[in-house]
N, C-alpha and C positions, 0 to 999 in steps of 0.2 A: 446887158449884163444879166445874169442867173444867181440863182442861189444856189451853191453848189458844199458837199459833206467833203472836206479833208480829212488826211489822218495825221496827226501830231501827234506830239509826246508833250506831258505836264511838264513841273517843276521838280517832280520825280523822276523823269525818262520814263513814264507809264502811259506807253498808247491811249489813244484818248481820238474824239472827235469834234470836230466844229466846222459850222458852218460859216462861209464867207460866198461874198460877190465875184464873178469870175467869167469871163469870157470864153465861150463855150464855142469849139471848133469841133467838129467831130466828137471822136471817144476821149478828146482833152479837151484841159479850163486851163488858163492863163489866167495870174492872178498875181499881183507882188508878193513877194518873197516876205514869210515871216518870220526869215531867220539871218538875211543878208540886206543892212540896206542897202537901199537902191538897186536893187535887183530884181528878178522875174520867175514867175515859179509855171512850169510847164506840169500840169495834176493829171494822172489818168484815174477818169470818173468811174471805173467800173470797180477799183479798189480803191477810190480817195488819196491811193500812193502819189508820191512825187518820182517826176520821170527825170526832172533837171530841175534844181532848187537856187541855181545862181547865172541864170544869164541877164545878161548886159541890159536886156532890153525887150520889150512884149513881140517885137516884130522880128526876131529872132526864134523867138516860142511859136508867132505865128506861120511862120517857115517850116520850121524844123516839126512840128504837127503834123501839115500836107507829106512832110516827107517820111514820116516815121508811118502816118495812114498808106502811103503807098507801099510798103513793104508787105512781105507774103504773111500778114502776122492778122488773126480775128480778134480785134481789142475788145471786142465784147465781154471777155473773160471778168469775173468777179472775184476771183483766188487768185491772191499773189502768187501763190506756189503756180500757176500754168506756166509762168515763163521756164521752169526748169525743164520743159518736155519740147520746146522750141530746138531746130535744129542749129547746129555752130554756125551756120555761117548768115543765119537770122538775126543770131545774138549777135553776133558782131557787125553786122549792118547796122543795126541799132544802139550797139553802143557809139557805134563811129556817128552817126544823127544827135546823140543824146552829145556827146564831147564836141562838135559843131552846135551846136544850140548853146552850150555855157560857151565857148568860145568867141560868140556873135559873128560866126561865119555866117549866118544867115543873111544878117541885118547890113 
C-alpha cells in the first residue's frame, strides 16, 4: 500500500484534496470508494481524479487498470483537460473499460 493524493469535494462541493492508502498499479491506485459503500475506487495518480468510483470489487479495478494501461493513451498526463485532445475512438475504448470495471466484468 502507498500514500497516495485524491481529489474530492468538501461539504461545500469545493474541490479539495486528501491523502489516503491505495494500491498502486501503474498510472492508477485502487482504493475503497469514499462515496459508495462497499465499493471500489480506480484513481488516476497523475490528476488524483477518479476513473470509476463504484465497482463491485478491487479485482475488478485490478483488471480493468492492465486494460485501460494497454490502450494508445500516455497516462502520464497531470491536466485533466489532456483527455479532450484524445482521439474518438480512444475515448470510447476507455469509456467501454471504465463501464466494464463499475460493471465487474472483470472480476
Amino acid at each position: 500500500m502507498s500514500e497516495i493524493t485524491i481529489r474530492t469535494k468538501d461539504k461545500h462541493g469545493d474541490h479539495c484534496s486528501e491523502v489516503i492508502e491505495a494500491e498502486v498499479i501503474g498510472p492508477f491506485a485502487i482504493h475503497e470508494s469514499r462515496n459508495h459503500e462497499d465499493c471500489w475506487t480506480l484513481t488516476h495518480l497523475g490528476t488524483g481524479y477518479t476513473v470509476v468510483s463504484d465497482a463491485p470489487n478491487a479485482l475488478s479495478c485490478r483488471i480493468g487498470a492492465k486494460h485501460l494501461m494497454a490502450l494508445k493513451i500516455d497516462w502520464s498526463f497531470t491536466d485533466p483537460g489532456a483527455v479532450k485532445s484524445w482521439d474518438a475512438d480512444v475515448t470510447e475504448a476507455m469509456h467501454g473499460v471504465r463501464k466494464a470495471i463499475a460493471c465487474g466484468e472483470f472480476a
